[in-house]
C-alpha positions as CSV (number, residue, x, y, z in Angstrom):
1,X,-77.3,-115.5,51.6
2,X,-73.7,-116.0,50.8
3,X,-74.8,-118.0,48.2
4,X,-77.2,-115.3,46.8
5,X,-74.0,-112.5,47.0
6,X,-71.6,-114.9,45.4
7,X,-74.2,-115.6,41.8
8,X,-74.7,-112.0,41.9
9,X,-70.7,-111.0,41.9
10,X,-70.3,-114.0,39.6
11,X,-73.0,-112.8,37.0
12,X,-71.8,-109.2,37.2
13,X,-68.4,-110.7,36.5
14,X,-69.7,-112.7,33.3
15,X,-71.6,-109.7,32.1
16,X,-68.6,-107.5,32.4
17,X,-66.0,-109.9,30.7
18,X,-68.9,-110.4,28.0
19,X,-69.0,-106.3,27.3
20,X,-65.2,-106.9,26.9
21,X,-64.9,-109.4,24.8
22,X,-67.7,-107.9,22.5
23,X,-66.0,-104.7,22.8
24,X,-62.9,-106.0,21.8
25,X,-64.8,-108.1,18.7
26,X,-66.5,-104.4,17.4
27,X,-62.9,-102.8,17.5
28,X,-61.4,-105.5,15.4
29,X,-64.1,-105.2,12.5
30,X,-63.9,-101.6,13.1
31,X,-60.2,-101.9,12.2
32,X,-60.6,-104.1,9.5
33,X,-63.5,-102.1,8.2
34,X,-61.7,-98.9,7.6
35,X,-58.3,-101.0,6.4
36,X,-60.7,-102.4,3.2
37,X,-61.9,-98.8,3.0
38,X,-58.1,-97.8,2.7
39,X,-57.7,-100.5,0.3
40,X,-60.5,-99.1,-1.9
41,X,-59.6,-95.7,-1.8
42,X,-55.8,-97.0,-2.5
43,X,-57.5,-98.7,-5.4
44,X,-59.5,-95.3,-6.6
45,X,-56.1,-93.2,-6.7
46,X,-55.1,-95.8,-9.1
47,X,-57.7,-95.9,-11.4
48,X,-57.9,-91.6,-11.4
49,X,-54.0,-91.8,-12.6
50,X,-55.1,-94.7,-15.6
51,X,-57.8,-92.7,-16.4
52,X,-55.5,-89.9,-16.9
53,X,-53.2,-92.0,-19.0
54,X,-56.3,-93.1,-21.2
55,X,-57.1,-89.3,-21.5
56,X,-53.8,-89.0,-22.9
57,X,-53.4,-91.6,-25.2
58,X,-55.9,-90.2,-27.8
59,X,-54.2,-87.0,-28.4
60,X,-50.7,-89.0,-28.7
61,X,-52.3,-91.0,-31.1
62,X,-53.8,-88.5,-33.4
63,X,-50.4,-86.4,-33.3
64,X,-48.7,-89.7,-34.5
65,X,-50.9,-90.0,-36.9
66,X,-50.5,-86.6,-38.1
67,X,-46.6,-88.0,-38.9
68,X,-46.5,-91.4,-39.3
69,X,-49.8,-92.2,-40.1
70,X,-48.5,-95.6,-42.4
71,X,-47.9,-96.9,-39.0
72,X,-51.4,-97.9,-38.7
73,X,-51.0,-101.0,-37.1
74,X,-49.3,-100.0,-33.8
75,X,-51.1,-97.4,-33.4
76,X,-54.2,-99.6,-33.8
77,X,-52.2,-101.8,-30.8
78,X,-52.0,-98.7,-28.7
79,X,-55.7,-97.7,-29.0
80,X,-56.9,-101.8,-28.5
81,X,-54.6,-101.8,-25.4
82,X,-56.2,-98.7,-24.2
83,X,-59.6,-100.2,-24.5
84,X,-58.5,-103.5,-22.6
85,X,-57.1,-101.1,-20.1
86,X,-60.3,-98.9,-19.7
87,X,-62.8,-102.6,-19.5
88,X,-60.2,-104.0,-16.5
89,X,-62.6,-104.6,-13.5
90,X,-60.3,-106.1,-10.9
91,X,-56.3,-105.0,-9.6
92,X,-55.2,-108.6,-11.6
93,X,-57.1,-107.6,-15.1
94,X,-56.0,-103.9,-14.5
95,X,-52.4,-104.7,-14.1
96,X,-52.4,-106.9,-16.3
97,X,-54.2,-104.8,-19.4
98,X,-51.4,-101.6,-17.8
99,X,-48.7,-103.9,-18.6
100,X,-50.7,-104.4,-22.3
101,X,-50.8,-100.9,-22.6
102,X,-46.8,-100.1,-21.5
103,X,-45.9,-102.2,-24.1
104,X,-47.9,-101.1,-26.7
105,X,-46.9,-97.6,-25.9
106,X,-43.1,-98.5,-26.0
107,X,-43.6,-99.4,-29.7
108,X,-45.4,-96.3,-30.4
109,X,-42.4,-94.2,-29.4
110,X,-40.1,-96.5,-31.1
111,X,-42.0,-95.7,-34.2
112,X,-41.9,-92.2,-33.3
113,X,-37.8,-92.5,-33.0
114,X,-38.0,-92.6,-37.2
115,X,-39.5,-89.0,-37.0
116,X,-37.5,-86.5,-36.7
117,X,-40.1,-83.6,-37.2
118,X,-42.4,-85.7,-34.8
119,X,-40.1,-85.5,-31.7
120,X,-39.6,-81.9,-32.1
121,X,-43.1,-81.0,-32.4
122,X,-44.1,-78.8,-29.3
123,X,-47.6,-80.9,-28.9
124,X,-45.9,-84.1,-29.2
125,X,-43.2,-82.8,-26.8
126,X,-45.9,-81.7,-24.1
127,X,-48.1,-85.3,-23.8
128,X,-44.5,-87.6,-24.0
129,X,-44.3,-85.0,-20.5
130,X,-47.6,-85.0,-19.6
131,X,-47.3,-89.1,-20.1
132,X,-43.9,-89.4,-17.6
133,X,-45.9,-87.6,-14.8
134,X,-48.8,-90.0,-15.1
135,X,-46.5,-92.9,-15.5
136,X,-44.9,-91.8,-12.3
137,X,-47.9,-91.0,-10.8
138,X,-49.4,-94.5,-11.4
139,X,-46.1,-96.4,-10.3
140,X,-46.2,-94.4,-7.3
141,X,-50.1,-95.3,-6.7
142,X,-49.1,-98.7,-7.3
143,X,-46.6,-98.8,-4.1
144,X,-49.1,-96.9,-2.4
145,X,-51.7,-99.6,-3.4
146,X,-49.9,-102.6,-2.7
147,X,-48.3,-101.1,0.5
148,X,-52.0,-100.7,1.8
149,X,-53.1,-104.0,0.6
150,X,-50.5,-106.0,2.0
151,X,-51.0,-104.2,5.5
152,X,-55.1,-105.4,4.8
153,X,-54.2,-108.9,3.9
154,X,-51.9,-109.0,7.3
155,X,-54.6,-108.3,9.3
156,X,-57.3,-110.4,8.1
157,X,-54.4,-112.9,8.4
158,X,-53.7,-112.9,12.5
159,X,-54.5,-113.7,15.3
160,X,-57.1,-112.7,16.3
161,X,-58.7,-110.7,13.8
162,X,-58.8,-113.5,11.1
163,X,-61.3,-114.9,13.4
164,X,-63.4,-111.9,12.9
165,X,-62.3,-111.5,9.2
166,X,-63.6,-114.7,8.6
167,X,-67.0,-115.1,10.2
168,X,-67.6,-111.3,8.7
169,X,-66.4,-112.5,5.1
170,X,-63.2,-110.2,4.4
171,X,-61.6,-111.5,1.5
172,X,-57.9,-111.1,0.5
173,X,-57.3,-108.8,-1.9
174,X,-54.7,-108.9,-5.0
175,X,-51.3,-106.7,-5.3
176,X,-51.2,-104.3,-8.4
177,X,-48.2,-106.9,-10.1
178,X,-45.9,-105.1,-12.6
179,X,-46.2,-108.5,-14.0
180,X,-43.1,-110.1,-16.2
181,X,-39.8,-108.6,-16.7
182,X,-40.1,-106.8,-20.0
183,X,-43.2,-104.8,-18.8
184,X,-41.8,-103.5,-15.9
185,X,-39.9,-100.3,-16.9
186,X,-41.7,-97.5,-17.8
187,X,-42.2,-96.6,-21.1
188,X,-39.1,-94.5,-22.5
189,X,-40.1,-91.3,-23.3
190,X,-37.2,-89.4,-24.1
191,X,-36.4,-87.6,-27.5
């Protein structure tokens, strides 16, 4: 009888420490669920802010033109880098077609330096502003992104949620990189 009492406390026990541990296992890839959903939202307030740099690029473009139109191959550079941008699938290709883009926009306004009746036109005036919120905008996204990434990438990383991480296939994601030296100021828009 003894016998009998000590199986049954010992399988209550068991069953107990086995509701634990898979409770324990269902908050980890909870956590880890909603850090990749921060991650991809992270990712989403990025792309809204390059979309809104593409939607901007056009009209620059065309008001250039309307000035400087012999300039035809940078502006050709700026509307190819746009393109690049717009096709970028993942953080890496993104960044990397941003920093394209943030070049190919710096020689646009160096062109635009040689235009006096350019840099005071009111149009041109309102999308070099319109473009230095969205550049700010997207640097701050960036932190914003790679902040949240980083806290992802530490927790499928740790003990002992990279257990879970692994077995439930959580990948690592990549940082938004500003990538080399040159690329990483934003474009100078002043006039």
């Amino acid at each position: 009888m003894a016998t009998g009492i000590i199986i049954g406390i010992t399988a209550i026990v068991l069953i107990v420490l086995l509701l634990i541990f898979l409770a324990v296992i269902a908050a980890i890839y909870n956590g880890l669920v909603k850090s990749r959903n921060f991650v991809d939202n992270a990712w989403s307030q990025i792309e809204v802010q390059l979309k809104r740099r593409y939607d901007l690029i056009p009209n620059l473009v065309e008001t250039v033109k309307g000035y400087a139109g012999h300039e035809k191959e940078t502006l050709e550079k700026v509307i190819a880098a746009r393109s690049a941008s717009m096709t970028a699938k993942t953080p890496h290709a993104a960044a990397e077609a941003s920093n394209m883009l943030t070049s190919t926009l710096k020689s646009l306004f160096a062109v635009a330096e040689s235009y006096p009746d350019l840099k005071a036109n009111i149009n041109f005036m309102d999308l070099q502003n319109q473009l230095k919120d969205t550049e700010d905008k997207i640097a701050y996204t960036r932190q914003f992104y790679n902040d949240t990434v980083t806290k992802y990438n530490t927790s499928i990383q740790t003990i002992p949620r990279n257990i879970v991480a692994k077995i439930c296939g959580f990948e690592k994601k990549d940082l938004f990189d500003a990538g080399p030296e040159e690329v990483r100021e934003a474009p100078q828009i002043r006039f």
